[in-house]
C-alpha positions, 0 to 999 in steps of 0.5 A: 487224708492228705498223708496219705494222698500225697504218699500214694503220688511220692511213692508212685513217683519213686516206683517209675523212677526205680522202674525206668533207671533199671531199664535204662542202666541196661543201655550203655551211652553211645558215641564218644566224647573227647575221643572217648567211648561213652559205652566205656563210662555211661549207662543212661540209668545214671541220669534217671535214678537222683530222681528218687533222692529228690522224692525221698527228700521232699517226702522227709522234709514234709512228713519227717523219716518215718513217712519218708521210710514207707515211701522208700518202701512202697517203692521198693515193693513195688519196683523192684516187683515191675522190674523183674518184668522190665529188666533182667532178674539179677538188675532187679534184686541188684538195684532193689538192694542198693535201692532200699540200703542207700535211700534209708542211708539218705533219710538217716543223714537229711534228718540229722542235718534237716536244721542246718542251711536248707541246702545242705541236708538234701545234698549230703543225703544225695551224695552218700546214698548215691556212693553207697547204692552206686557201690552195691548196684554195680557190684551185685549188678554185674561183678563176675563175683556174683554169678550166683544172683544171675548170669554175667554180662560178657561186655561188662565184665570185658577189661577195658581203660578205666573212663575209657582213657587209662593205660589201666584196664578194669572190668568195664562195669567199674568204669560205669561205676564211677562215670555213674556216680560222677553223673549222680554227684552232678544231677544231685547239684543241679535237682538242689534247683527243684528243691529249693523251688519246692521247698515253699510249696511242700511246706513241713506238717505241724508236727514235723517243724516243731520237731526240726 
């Protein structure tokens, strides 16, 4: 009974997390900063989505992967189903994608490392799945090379300076890329803050710390 209450909060958690960085990663962050154009760098998406590395990692270390896995999956469900309704299709199977491939990445990793210093699996976890879903996001998102997901997005495929402030210019959503992953990269530090809060809280089940 337990398992599966707290399964229906993680994975409730991990849907509106997966719903509202869809939606917001379709609005870029206004002004500039150091004279440079954030809309060239940000999208407000990125200070969203660690979130759900935060779930998935809690959910790992209190019920193992195997429970972790049907979080990451009842999420994904459903998700990817409410963002159709709240984003553009193409957003939705694009981040449904990097979703699922880079989660299941940070499950694999937080497992392997689950017996070393309590920081270091939820942190290594956080930052290859946040590479590898910030790679297949943006790319099947918004490179003009997957037109045939959906339509382009004219400003995110104009050149611009790369981070908004190189002489070389890129297709403006590489620079959301990579200002996106720096944003996740530094959120995935701070939420190591809740992690370690919880840790006492969310204890391991029986079965999960005899294995670990």
């Amino acid at each position: 009974m337990q398992v599966t209450r707290y399964t229906l909060i993680y994975a409730l958690i991990m849907a509106t997390v997966v719903v509202a960085s869809n939606f917001l990663v379709q609005f870029p962050v206004t002004g500039t900063f150091w004279g440079v154009a954030l809309a060239d760098l940000l999208t407000w998406g990125a200070f969203i989505y660690p979130v759900a590395f935060l779930v998935t990692d809690l959910a790992n270390r209190q019920f193992g992967p195997a429970i972790a896995r049907r979080i990451v999956l009842v999420g994904f469900i459903v998700g990817v189903t409410l963002s159709f309704l709240a984003s553009a299709p193409r957003i939705a199977i694009a981040s449904g994608t990097a979703y699922l491939i880079g989660q299941l990445l940070d499950i694999s990793v937080f497992n392997q490392l689950r017996r070393q210093t309590w920081w270091r699996a939820p942190l290594a976890g956080s930052l290859l799945g946040s590479a590898l879903d910030t790679l297949l996001f943006f790319s099947l998102a918004f490179a003009a090379i997957f037109v045939f997901i959906g339509p382009n997005e004219d400003f995110a495929i104009a050149s611009a300076p790369i981070l908004g402030a190189f002489a070389i210019e890129a297709p403006r959503w590489v620079s959301w890329a990579l200002g996106d992953l720096v944003v996740k990269i530094l959120v995935g530090i701070v939420l190591l803050l809740p992690y370690g809060a919880l840790m006492n809280v969310l204890k391991p089940m029986p079965q999960v710390a005899k294995a670990a």
